[in-house]
C-alpha positions in Angstrom: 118.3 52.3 -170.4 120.0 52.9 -173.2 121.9 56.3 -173.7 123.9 58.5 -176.4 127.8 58.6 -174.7 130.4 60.5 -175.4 133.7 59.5 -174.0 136.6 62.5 -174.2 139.8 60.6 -173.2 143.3 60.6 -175.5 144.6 57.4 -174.2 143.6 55.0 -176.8 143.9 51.7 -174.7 141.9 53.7 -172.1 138.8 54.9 -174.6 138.3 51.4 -176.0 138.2 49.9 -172.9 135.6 52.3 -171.8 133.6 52.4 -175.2 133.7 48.9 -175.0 132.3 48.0 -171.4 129.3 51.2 -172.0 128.5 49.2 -175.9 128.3 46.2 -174.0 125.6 48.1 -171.8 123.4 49.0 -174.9 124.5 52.6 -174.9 125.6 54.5 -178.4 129.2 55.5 -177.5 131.2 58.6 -179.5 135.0 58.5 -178.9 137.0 61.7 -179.2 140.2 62.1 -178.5 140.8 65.9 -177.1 138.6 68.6 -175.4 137.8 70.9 -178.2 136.8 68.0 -180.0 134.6 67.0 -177.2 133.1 70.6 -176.5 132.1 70.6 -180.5 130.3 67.1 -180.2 128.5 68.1 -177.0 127.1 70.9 -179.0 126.5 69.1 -182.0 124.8 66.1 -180.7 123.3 67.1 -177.3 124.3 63.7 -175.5 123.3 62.0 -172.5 126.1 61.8 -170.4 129.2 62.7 -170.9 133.1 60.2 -170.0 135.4 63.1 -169.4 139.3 63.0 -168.8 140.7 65.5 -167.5 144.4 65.6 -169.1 143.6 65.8 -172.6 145.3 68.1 -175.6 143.8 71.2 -176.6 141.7 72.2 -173.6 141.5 69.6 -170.6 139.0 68.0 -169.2 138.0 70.9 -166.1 138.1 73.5 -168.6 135.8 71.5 -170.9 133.2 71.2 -168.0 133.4 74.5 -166.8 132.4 75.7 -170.5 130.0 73.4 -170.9 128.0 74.8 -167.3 128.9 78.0 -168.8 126.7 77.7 -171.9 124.3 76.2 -169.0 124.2 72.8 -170.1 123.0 70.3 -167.8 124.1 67.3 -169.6 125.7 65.0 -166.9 129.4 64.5 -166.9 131.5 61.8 -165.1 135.6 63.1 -165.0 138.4 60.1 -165.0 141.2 61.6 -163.3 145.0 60.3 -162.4 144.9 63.4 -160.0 144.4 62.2 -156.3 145.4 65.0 -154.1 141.6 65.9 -152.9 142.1 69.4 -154.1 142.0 68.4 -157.2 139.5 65.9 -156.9 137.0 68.5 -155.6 137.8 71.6 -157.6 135.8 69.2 -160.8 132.9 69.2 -158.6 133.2 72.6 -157.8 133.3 73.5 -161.8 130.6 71.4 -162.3 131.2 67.9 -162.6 128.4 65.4 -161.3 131.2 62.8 -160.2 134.5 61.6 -160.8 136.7 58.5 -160.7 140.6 58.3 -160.6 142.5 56.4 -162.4 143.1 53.1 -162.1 139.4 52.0 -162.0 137.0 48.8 -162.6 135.1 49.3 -165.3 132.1 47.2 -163.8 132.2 50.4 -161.2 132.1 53.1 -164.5 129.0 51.2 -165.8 127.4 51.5 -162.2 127.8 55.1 -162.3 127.1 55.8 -165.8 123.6 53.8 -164.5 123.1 56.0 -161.6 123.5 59.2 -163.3 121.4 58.3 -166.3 118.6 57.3 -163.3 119.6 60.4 -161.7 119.1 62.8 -165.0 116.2 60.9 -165.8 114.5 61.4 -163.1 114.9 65.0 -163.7 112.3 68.3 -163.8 111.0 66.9 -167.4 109.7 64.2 -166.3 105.8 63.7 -165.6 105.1 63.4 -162.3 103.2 60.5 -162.4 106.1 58.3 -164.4 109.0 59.3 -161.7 109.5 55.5 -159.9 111.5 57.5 -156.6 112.9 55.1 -154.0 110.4 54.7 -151.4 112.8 56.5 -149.2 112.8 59.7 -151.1 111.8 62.9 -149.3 111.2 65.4 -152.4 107.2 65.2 -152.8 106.3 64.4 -156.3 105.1 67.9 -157.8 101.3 67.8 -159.5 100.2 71.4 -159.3 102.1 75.1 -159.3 100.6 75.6 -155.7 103.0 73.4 -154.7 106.5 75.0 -154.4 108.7 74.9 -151.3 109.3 77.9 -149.4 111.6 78.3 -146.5 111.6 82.2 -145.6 112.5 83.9 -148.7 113.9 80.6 -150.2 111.6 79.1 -153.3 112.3 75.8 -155.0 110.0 75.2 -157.3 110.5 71.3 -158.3 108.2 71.3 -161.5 109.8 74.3 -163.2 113.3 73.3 -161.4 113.4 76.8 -159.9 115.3 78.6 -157.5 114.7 82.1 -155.8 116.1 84.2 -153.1 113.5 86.9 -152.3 112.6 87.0 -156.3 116.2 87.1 -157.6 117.1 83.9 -159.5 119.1 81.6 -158.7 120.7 79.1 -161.2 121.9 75.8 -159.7 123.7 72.5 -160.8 120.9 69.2 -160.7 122.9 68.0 -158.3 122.9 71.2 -156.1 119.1 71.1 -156.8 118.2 67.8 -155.8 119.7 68.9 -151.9 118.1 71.6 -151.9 114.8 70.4 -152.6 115.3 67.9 -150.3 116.0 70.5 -147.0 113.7 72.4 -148.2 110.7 69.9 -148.1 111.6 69.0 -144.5 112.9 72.9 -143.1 115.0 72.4 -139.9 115.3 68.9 -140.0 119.0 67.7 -139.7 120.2 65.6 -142.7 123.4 63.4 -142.5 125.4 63.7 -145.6 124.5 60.0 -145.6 121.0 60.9 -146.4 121.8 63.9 -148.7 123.7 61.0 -150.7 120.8 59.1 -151.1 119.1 62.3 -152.8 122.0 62.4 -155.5 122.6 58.8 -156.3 119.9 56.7 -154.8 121.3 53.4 -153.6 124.8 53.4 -155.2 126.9 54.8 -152.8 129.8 55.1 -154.8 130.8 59.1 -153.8 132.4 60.5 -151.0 130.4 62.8 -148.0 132.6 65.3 -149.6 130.4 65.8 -152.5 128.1 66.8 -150.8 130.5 69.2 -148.8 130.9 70.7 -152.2 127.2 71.0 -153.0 126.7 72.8 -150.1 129.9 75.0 -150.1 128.5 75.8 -153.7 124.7 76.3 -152.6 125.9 79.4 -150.2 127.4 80.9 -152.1 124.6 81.5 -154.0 122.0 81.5 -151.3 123.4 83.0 -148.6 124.1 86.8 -147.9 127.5 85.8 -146.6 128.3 82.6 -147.5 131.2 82.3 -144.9 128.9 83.0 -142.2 125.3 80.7 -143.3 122.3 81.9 -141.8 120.3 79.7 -144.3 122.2 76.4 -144.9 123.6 75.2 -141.4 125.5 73.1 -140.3 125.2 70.6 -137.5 128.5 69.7 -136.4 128.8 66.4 -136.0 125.6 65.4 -137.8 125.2 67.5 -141.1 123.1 70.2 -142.8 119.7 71.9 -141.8 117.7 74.5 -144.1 115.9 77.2 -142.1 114.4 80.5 -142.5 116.8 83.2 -140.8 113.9 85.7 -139.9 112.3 83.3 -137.9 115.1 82.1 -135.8 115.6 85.8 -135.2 112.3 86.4 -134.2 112.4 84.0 -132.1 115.6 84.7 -130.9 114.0 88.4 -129.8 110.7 86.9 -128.2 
């Protein structure tokens, strides 16, 4: 699977050790040195995946990310961060960012997760159907035909189109936010463990925290849910994890 890379990171040392490791891969790497740099080259070039750092001159790397979703593109970005406080960790995911690492790190993991979300983006809504190699474990059904879109209430994820609605109004979500709620909403009510919601972002390479998924979800009420501090959609199980559901049923039933 070779890719187009571009790797944003001002610490020279740093950048050739990454360029060097993602070459030896078979990918074609572009090394910049700031973030307005790498916000032109992204534009210019329209890469695979992008190697962001986060302290970098000129603009850093969570304000390059949160232009780049901004302008709505979708092109996959991986941050290296020295931060380690979990706030900080969390608020690149929140802007955007489809996983991180901090600093120091093994290279042989960067190329796994450079892998993983080149499978991932791959795998995507412009793929055929019929040419998507899902693990066997996978719960999002393989889309053939417009009939098929998954309702839950009000809820519609179309998987084809990679389409989201809430009772007609769009709804524009990260891939990663997607892929969950694709997932939920091919099984409604069933319980997944963030374990299992991993699985839908990164296959078998289990390389990110439960807390990504925290995010996703956090993220995914807010733009699903009427009030996101109190989900009457996206519920959690405590103790266990997240459930999809149609409200209006629950409070029919809750009536009858």
């Amino acid at each position: 699977m070779c890719a187009n890379i571009v790797v944003a990171e001002d610490d020279a040392k740093q950048a050739e050790l990454v360029r060097r490791y993602l070459e030896h891969e078979g990918h074609a790497v572009t090394v910049v040195e700031d973030g307005r740099t790498a916000l032109e080259t992204v534009r210019h070039r329209e890469p695979d995946l992008v190697v962001l750092d986060v302290m970098m001159p000129g603009a850093d790397g969570l304000d390059v990310v949160r232009i780049l979703r901004a302008e709505r593109r979708e092109v996959p970005v991986l941050m290296l961060t020295a931060r380690s406080t979990e706030d900080d960790l969390l608020l690149g995911l929140d802007l955007g960012a489809d996983d991180y690492m901090t600093k120091p790190f093994s290279p042989r993991e960067l190329t796994a997760r450079v892998r993983t979300l080149l499978r991932r983006n791959r795998r995507g809504p412009d793929v055929p159907p019929a040419t998507v190699s899902a693990p066997a474990h996978a719960s999002v059904p393989e889309v053939a035909a417009d009939d098929e879109v998954l309702t839950v209430g009000v809820l519609r994820v179309d998987p084809l189109r990679h389409e989201v609605s809430v009772a007609g109004t769009p709804v524009e979500c990260t891939p990663g936010e997607f892929r969950l709620l694709a997932a939920m909403a091919a099984e409604p009510d069933r319980v997944f463990t963030r374990a299992r919601l991993l699985e839908e972002l990164h296959g078998f390479d289990k390389y990110i925290s439960g807390r990504t998924v925290d995010v996703h979800v956090m993220n995914l009420r807010k733009k699903i849910e009427r009030v996101p501090r109190r989900p009457a959609r996206l519920i959690t199980v405590f103790g266990v994890g997240y459930k999809l559901t149609d409200p209006a049923k629950n409070v029919r039933h809750a009536s009858s």
